[in-house]
Every structure is written in structure tokens, then in C-alpha cells.
C-alpha positions as CSV (number, residue, x, y, z in Angstrom):
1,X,-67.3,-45.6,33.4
2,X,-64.2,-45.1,31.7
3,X,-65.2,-44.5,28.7
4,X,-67.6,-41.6,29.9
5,X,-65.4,-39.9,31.4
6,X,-63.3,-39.6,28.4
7,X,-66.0,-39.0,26.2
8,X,-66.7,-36.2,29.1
9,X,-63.1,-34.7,28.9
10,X,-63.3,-34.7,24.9
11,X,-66.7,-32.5,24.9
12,X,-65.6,-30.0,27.0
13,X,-61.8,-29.9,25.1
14,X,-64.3,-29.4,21.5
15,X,-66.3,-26.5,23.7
16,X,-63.4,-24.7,24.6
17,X,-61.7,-24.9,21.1
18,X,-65.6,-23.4,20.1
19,X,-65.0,-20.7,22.6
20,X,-67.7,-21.2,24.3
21,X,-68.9,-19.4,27.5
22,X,-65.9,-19.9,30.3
23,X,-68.4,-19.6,33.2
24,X,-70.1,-22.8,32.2
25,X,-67.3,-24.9,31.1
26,X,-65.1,-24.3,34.5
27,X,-67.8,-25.2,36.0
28,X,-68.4,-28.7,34.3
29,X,-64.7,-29.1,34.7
30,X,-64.4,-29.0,38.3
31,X,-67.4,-31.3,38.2
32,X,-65.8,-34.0,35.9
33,X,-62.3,-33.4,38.2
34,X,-63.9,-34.3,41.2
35,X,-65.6,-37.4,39.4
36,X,-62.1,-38.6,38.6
37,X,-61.1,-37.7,42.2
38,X,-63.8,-40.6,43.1
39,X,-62.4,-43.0,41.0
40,X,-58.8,-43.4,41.6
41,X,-58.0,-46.4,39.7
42,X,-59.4,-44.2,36.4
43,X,-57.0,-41.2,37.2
44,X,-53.9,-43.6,37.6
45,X,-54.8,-45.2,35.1
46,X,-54.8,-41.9,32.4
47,X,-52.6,-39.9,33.8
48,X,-53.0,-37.2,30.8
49,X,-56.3,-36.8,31.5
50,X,-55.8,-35.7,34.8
51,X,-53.1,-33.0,33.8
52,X,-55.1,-32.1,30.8
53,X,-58.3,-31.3,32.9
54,X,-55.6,-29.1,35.2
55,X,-54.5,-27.2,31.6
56,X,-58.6,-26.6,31.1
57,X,-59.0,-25.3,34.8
58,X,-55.9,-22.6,34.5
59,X,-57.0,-21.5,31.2
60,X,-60.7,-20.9,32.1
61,X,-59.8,-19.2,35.1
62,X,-57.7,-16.9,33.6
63,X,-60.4,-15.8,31.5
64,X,-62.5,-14.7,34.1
65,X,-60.3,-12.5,35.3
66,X,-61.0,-8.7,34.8
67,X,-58.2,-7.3,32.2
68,X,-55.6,-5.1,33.7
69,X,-56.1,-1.2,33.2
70,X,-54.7,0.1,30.5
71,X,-52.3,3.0,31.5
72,X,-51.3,5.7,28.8
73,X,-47.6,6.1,28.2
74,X,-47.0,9.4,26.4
75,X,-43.9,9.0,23.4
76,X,-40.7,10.2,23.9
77,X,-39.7,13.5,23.1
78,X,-37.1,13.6,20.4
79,X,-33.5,15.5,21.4
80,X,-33.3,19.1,21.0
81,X,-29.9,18.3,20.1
82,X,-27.9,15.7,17.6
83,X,-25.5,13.6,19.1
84,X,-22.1,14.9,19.1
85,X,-20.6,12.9,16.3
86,X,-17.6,10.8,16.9
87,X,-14.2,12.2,15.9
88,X,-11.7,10.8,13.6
89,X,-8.2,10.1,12.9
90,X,-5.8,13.3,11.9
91,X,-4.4,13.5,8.4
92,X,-1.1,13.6,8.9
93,X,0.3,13.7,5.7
94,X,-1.3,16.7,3.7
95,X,-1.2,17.7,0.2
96,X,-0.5,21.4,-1.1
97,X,-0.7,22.3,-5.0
98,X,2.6,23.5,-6.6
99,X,2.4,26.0,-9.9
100,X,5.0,24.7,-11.7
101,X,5.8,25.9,-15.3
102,X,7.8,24.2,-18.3
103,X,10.2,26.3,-19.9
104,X,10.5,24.6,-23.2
105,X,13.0,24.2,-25.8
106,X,11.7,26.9,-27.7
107,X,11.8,29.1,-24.8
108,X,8.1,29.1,-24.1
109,X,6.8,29.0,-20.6
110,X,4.0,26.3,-20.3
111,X,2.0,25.2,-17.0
112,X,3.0,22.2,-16.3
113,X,-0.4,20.3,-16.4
114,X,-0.8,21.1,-20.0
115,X,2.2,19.3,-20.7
116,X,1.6,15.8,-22.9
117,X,5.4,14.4,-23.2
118,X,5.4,11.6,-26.6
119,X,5.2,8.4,-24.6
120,X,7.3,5.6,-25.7
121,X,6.3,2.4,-26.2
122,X,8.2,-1.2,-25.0
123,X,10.0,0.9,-21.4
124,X,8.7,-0.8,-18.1
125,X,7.1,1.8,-15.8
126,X,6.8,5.3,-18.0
127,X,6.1,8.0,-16.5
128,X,8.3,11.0,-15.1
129,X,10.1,10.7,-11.9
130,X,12.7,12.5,-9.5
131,X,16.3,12.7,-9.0
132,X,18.0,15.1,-6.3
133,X,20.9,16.3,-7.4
134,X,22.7,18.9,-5.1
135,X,20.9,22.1,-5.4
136,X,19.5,21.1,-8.2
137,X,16.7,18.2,-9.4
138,X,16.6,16.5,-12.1
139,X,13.4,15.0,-13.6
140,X,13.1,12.1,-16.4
141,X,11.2,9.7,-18.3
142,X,11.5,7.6,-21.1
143,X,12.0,10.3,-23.5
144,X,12.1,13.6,-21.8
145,X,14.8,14.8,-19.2
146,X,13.7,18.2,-17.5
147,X,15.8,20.2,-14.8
148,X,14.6,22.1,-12.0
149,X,16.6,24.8,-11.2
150,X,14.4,27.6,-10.0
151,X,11.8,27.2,-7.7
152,X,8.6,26.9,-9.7
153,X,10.7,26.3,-13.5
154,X,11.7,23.1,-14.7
155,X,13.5,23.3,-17.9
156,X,13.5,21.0,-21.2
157,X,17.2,19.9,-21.9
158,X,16.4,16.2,-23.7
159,X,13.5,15.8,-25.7
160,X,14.4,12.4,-27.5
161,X,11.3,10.1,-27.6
162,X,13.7,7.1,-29.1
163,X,16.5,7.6,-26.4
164,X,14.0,5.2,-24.1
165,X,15.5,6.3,-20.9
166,X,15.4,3.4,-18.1
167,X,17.3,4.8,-14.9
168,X,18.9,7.7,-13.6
169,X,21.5,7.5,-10.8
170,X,23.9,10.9,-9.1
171,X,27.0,10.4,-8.1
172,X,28.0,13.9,-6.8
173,X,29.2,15.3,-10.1
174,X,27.3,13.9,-13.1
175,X,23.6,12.4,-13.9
176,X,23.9,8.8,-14.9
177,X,20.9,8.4,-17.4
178,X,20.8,4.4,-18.6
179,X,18.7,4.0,-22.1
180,X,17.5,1.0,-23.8
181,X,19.2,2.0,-27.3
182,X,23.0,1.6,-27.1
183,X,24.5,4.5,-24.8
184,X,24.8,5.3,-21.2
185,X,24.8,9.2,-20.7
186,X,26.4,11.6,-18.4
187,X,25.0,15.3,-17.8
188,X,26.8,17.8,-15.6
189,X,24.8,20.0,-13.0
190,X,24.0,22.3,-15.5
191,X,22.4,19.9,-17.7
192,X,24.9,19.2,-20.6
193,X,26.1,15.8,-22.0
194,X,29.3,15.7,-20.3
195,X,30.3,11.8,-21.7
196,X,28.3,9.2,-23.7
197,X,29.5,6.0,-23.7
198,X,28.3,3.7,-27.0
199,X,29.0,0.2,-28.1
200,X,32.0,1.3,-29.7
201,X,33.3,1.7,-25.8
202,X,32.6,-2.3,-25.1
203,X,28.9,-1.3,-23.9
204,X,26.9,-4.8,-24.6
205,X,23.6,-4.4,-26.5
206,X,20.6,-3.4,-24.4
207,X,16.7,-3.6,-25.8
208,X,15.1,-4.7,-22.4
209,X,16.1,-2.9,-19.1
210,X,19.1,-0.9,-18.1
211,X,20.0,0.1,-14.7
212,X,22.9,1.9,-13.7
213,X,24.6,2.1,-9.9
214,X,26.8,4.8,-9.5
215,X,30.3,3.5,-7.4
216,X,32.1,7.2,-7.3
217,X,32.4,10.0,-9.7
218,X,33.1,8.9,-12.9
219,X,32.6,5.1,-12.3
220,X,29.4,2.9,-12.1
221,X,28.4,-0.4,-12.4
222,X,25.5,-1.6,-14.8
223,X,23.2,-3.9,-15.8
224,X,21.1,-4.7,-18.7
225,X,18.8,-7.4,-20.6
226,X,18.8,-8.2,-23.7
227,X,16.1,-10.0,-26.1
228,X,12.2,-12.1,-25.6
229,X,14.8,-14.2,-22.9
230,X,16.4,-11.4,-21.2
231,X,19.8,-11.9,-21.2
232,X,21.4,-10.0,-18.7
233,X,24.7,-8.2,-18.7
234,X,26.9,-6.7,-15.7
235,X,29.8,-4.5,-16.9
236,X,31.7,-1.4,-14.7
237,X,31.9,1.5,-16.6
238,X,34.6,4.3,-16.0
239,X,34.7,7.6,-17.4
240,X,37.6,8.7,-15.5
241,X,39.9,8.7,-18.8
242,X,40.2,10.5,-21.9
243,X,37.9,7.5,-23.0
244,X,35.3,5.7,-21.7
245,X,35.9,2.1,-20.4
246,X,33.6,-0.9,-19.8
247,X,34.0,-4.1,-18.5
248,X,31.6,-7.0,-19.2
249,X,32.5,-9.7,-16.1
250,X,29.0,-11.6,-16.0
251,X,26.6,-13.3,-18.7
252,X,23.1,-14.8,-17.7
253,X,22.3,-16.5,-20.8
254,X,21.2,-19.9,-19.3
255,X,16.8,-20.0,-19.6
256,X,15.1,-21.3,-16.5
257,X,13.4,-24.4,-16.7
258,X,10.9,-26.2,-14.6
259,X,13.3,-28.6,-13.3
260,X,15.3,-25.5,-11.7
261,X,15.0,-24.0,-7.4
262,X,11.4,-22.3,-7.6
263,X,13.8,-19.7,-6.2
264,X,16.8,-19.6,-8.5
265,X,19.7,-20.8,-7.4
266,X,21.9,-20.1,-10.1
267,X,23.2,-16.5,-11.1
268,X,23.7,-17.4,-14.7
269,X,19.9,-17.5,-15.2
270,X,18.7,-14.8,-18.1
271,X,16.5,-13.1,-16.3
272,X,15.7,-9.1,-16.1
273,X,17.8,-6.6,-13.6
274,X,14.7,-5.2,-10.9
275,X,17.3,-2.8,-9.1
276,X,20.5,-2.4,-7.7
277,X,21.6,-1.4,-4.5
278,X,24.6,-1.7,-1.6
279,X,24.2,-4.0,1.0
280,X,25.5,-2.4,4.4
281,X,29.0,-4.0,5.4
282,X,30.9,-4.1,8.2
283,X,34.2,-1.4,7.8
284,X,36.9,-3.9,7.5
285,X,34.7,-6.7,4.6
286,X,34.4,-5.7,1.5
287,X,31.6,-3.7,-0.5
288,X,28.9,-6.0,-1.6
289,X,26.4,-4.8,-4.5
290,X,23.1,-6.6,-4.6
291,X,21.4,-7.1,-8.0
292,X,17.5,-7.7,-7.8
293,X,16.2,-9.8,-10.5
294,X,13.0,-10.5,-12.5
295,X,10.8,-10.1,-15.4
296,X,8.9,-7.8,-16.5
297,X,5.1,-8.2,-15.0
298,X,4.6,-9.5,-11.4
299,X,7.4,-9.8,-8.4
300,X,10.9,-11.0,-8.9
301,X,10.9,-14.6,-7.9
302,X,14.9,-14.9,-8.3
303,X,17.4,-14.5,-5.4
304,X,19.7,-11.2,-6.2
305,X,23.2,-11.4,-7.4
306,X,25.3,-10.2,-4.9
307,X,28.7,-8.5,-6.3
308,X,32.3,-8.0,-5.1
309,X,33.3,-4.7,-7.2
310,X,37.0,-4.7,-6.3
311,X,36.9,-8.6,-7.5
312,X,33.9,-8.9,-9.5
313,X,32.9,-12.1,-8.1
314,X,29.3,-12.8,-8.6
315,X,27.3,-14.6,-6.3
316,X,24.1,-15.3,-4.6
317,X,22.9,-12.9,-1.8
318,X,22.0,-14.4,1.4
319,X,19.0,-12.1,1.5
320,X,15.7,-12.4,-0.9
321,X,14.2,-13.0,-3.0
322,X,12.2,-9.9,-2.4
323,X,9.6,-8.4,-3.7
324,X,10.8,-5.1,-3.9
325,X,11.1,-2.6,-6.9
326,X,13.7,0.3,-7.2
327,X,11.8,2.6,-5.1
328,X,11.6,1.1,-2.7
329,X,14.8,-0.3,-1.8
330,X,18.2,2.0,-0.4
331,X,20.8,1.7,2.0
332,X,21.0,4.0,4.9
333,X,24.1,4.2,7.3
334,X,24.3,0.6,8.5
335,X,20.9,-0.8,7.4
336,X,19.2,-1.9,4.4
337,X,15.9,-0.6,4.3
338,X,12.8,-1.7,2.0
339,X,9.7,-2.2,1.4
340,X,7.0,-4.4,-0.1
341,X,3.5,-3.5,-0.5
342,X,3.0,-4.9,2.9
343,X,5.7,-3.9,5.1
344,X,8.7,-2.3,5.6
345,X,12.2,-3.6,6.8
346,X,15.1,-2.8,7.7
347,X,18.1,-5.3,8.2
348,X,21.7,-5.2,9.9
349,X,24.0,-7.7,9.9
350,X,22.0,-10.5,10.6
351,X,19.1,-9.3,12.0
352,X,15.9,-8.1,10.1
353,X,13.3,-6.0,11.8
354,X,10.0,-5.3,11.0
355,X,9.0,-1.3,11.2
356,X,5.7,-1.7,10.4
357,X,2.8,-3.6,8.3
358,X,0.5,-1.6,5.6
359,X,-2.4,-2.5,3.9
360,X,-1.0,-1.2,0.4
361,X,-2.6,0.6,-1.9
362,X,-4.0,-2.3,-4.5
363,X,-0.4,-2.4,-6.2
364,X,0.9,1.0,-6.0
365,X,4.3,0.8,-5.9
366,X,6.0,2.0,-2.6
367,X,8.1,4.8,-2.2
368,X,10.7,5.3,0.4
369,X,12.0,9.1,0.8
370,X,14.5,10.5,2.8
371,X,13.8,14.0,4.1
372,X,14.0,15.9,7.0
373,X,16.4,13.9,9.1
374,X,13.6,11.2,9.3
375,X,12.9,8.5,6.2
376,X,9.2,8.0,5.2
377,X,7.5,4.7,3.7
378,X,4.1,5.5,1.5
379,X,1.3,3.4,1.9
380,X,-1.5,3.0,4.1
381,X,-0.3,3.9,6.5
382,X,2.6,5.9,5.6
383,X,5.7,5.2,8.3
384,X,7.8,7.8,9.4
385,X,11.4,5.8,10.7
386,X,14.3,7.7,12.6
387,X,17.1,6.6,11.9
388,X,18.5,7.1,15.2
389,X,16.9,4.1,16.7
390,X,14.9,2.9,13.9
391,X,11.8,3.3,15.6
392,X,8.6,3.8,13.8
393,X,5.5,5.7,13.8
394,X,2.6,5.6,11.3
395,X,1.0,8.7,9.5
396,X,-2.6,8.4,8.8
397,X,-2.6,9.7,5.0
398,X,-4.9,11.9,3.4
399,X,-6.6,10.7,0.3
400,X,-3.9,11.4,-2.9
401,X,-4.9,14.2,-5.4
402,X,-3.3,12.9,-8.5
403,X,-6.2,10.9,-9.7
404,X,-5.6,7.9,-7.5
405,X,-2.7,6.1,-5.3
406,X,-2.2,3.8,-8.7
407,X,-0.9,6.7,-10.6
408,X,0.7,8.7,-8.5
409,X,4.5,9.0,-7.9
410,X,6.6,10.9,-4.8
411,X,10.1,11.5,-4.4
412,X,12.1,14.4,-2.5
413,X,13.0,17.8,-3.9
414,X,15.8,20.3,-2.9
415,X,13.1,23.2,-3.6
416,X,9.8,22.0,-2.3
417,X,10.4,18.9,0.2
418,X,8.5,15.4,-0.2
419,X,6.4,15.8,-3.5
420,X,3.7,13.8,-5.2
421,X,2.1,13.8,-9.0
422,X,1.4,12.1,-11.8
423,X,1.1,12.9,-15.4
424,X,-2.8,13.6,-15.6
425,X,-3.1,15.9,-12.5
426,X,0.0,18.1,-11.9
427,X,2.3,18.1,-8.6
428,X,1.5,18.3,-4.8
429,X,3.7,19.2,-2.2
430,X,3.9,16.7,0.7
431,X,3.2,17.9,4.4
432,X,3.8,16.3,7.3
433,X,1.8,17.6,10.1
434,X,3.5,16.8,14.1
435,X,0.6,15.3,15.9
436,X,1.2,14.5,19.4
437,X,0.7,10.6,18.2
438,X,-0.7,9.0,15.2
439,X,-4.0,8.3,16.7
440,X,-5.1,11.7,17.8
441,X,-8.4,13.2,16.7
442,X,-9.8,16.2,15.2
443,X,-13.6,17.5,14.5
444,X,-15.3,15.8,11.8
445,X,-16.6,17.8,9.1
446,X,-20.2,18.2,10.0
447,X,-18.7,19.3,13.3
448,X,-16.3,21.9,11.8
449,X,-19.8,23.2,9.8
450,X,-21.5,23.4,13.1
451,X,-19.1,25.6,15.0
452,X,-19.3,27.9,12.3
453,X,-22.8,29.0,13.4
454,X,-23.0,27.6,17.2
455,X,-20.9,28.6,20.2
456,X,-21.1,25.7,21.6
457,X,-21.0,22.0,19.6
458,X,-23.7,19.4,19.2
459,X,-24.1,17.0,22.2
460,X,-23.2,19.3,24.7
């Protein structure tokens, strides 16, 4: 009996694989259900049977069920209108182009863009940059010192490709122009060498870096490297006297080895000067000069010198090491402020705040400008600091016209404000645009396009 059953169950599971009529097989299933309704010890016995002949009955009846009406939907009309799209951020910092002619040594007037200064080989970061000087600026590079006196003229006064110019530093009287071939300068406002002080003055040999850091009119400190090792040098230099004066009181000749602090820990370490720049003390202590240090290529890894210039006592500065470059380092009032590629900072006494993170610009350097009553970090985003309560804001930039963030270069003229250039694509003056707050919005472009033919905008 058993075994019929099954053999039942397995003909009628092959017939509705087949697809056979569903009429005919429900009704041989209810038949073979109620035979195993008769014999219960069968059914308890195969269980899977039972729920299998259950899954045959559902099925089958569900066939036999007239299909449901079909009812027509009709598509979707598209919009008459295109969404409105979203807004973005404001550009708050704005480029302008500046026509700005070279009057040359020979007295020809050329645009400035068609200018091709000799570039000199073996000078860490060439390329021309700023120095305010009263009512006047002054612009250098390795070779070439121009001066802007008129609005829209900058005139040649040093063409010299083998002077190798490294820094330039004012100090309220005279331009302070270091060089990596045996001389510090001195130019008055007017652009004539006022003193040059030479190694027959006491000035140690310089082939590496020179920086110079102005202390008052007529006196400065400096540092330079020297050789593959850089050796580095501090003297003081004063020009005060019928004859120049300079004072070597530190040597770094010792080379670091792998056995020395990953950080440095020694100031006699040859190493290369990075920048220089006064650390904010109280009234009543002393002046304190900080000397960054490093080499050449990548971050300085060394803590900075920190210098006494009424003693000349050299030591280690509490602060660093920092990865900072001359641009973007300066004191202001009581605070030191600076910047790496990912933040800017400003510290007094012992505290160190953080004004605000960037995300860089791939390894532009950063500049920080002081205009305006305000003091302005580039990057991305630019930060705009007041001094006041050194609170910050960020500037949502617009995309930089001189062929790329990499190459361009900003400082802060007495004729045009906050400017920005490079050597390739001429100069931009910088505007800052007061949005109620950083993250307002304006139209988008396409928007802008569409108001100029519609009354009213898309989406509405």
C-alpha cells in the first residue's frame, strides 16, 4: 500500500513538471490526499509527502484562477521645467589682472609678461618675490632686483645673474639683500647701493643659503651655509660706522649622524638656515631670535636655534621643529604666527592655538600676508585672522590664474593690496569679497545663463 501511494505521489509530481492539464491533476490529487487521510499510520509515517501533496494542491489551484485584469498606466509626463540646480559656495577671494610694465635698464618700457629674467642655477626657490618697503616695493630674485615706485612701473636697478640673491629683509631705512657670493648689500629707498659689506669686513664664506634678519637700522643678524655639509654661520652685522662690522659668534660644523635625536638636539649640527624670525617676549625678558633649520629638499627636521642678541647665547628653542618655510612664518604683536601646509597657528607664551586646518595645495608653499588690519593664510581654504581676538574665518578661494597653485607666489603691495603671479603668467591683484559668512551661496553658472533670458529661474 505504501509503496503505491508513493509511486502515486511521484506520477503526478513528473505530470506537473510536464505541465500537464491542472484540471485533471487537482483532481487526482485530492483523490490521492484523501487516500492518505484513510490511512493514517502511512501519513505519519511520511510526513513529506503529506506537505508535498499540500504544495501540489496550492499550486494547481492557483492556476485555475482567472488572471487579474490588466489596467493601462499611462507614462509620466516629463517636467516642463529643470530642477532648480543647487547653489554653491561664494568665492571670496577674487583675482583682478594688473598691467604692469618693466622699465628697463636701457630705458625701454616692456609688459611685464614678456619679461624672461636669466635664471640662475644652484639658489633654492628662484623665482621673483615681494618686499614692502614704505611707499615703495621692492621686488627680487636671484639675479634681478626691480623697484616699484609708480603704480603700474617697476624699474630694473640690479641686473646681476651671478650676484645669486637669497633674501631680502627692510628695516625702515635700507633693503637688506643676502647673496650667495661673498657680500651682503644695502640699497636706500631710491634704489642705490648704500653699503656692501665683503669678506674683507669679517663676512664668512657663503655658497649655500644666506638669510638676513634685520635688528634696527643699520644692524642685522645673519646666517649662512657653507659647502655639500652645510656649515652654517651666524654673525651680526653693523653698518652703523664709517665701516662695516661683523661678528661671527656660532659655528655648526659638526655632521649629523644616525646615532644623534631624530630631532636634533644639538645646535652645532651643520645643517642649512630655513628662516629667521622673533619669537614674542614678555617686556621685561630679553629678545629671543629663532633660527629654523634644514636642508635643502623636504621639511626641516632640526629644532631652531634660538638666539640672545644682546648676549649671543645660542640655544635650543622650546618650540619646533616645524615645518614651516620663510613665508610663512612672522611675529605679530604678541604672537607668533605660522603655518604648515596644513594649518595655521598662532602661539603666546605658552599656549598654541590652532586657527584653522587646510587641505593644502599639493606642496605650494604658504603664504601669510598682512593687510588691511586683518592677516590672511593662503591655502585651501584661505583664513582670514584678526588680530584683535585672533579669531578666524575661512575664504573659499577662487581657482589661481598663474598657471596653478604650485607656481604661484602672493605678497602685499603698497600700490595694489594682496597680489598674486608667477613668472609664466603675469600678476593678479587679490580681492577679498565681505560675505555675510564663509558659507553663503550664490547662483551657479547655468543659473546666472538662465536669468539672462527668463524672468523667473528654473524650478520655480
Amino acid at each position: 500500500m505504501d509503496n503505491r501511494l508513493t509511486g502515486l505521489l511521484g506520477q503526478l509530481c513528473i505530470e506537473r513538471a510536464q505541465r500537464r492539464s491542472p484540471e485533471d491533476l487537482l483532481r487526482r490529487v485530492k483523490a490521492l490526499a484523501a487516500e492518505y487521510g484513510k490511512e493514517k499510520e502511512i501519513a505519519e509515517a511520511n510526513p513529506d509527502h503529506i506537505s508535498r501533496l499540500d504544495i501540489l494542491q496550492r499550486e494547481l489551484t492557483a492556476m485555475m484562477k482567472p488572471p487579474a485584469p490588466v489596467t493601462y498606466v499611462p507614462p509620466a509626463r516629463p517636467p516642463t521645467k529643470a530642477p532648480k540646480p543647487a547653489p554653491r559656495p561664494v568665492e571670496q577671494v577674487c583675482y583682478e589682472p594688473l598691467a604692469l610694465s618693466v622699465r628697463t635698464l636701457g630705458g625701454e618700457l616692456v609688459p611685464i609678461r614678456q619679461m624672461r629674467w636669466k635664471e640662475v642655477r644652484g639658489v633654492w626657490n628662484p623665482g621673483l618675490r615681494l618686499v614692502n618697503c614704505g611707499d615703495s616695493d621692492f621686488y627680487w630674485r636671484e639675479g634681478t632686483v626691480l623697484l616699484h615706485r609708480q603704480k603700474d612701473v617697476l624699474e630694473e636697478i640690479i641686473i646681476e645673474p651671478n650676484a645669486r640673491f637669497t633674501d631680502a629683509r627692510w628695516d625702515g631705512e635700507c633693503l637688506w639683500l643676502a647673496t650667495c657670493s661673498g657680500s651682503i648689500r644695502l640699497l636706500d629707498k631710491s634704489g642705490k647701493e648704500a653699503v656692501r659689506v665683503k669678506r674683507e669686513h669679517g663676512l664668512p664664506e657663503c655658497d649655500r643659503h644666506m638669510l638676513v634678519y634685520p635688528l634696527a637700522q643699520g644692524k642685522a643678524i645673519a646666517a649662512g651655509s657653507l659647502g655639500l655639509n652645510d656649515r652654517m654661520w651666524i654673525a651680526t652685522v653693523d653698518t652703523t660706522g664709517k665701516t662695516p662690522k661683523v661678528n661671527v659668534f656660532h659655528r655648526a660644523t659638526r655632521v649629523k649622524i644616525d646615532s644623534d635625536a631624530k630631532h636634533g638636539q644639538q645646535p652645532d649640527l651643520a645643517v642649512r638656515p630655513i628662516w629667521i624670525c622673533e619669537y614674542p617676549q614678555p617686556k621685561a625678558e630679553p629678545r629671543v631670535i629663532m633660527v629654523g633649520r634644514g636642508s635643502l629638499y623636504g621639511q626641516p627636521s632640526l629644532l631652531p636655534l634660538a638666539i640672545n642678541p644682546r648676549t649671543l647665547e645660542v640655544g635650543l628653542s622650546p618650540i619646533g621643529p616645524m615645518g614651516v618655510e620663510c613665508t610663512s612664518i612672522c611675529r605679530y604683536g604678541d604672537r607668533l604666527l605660522f603655518a604648515s601646509r596644513r594649518s595655521a597657528v598662532a602661539i603666546g607664551g605658552p599656549v598654541a592655538e590652532c586657527l584653522g586646518e587646510s587641505k593644502g595645495w599639493n606642496g605650494q608653499s604658504t603664504y601669510i600676508l598682512n593687510w588691511d588690519g586683518y592677516l590672511y593664510v593662503t591655502g585651501h581654504p584661505w583664513f582670514r585672522v584678526n588680530p584683535k581676538d585672533w579669531r578666524s574665518e575661512p575664504l573659499i578661494p577662487q581657482r589661481v590664474p598663474v598657471g596653478g597653485a604650485l607656481q604661484a607666489r602672493w605678497g602685499v603691495s603698497v600700490h595694489h593690496g594682496i597680489v598674486c603671479w608667477s613668472d609664466q603668467t603675469g600678476f593678479y591683484r587679490v580681492i577679498i569679497k565681505n560675505a555675510p559668512v564663509a558659507t553663503s551661496t550664490q547662483p551657479s553658472l547655468d543659473e546666472r545663463i538662465w536669468q539672462l533670458f527668463n524672468t523667473t529661474p528654473p524650478g520655480e
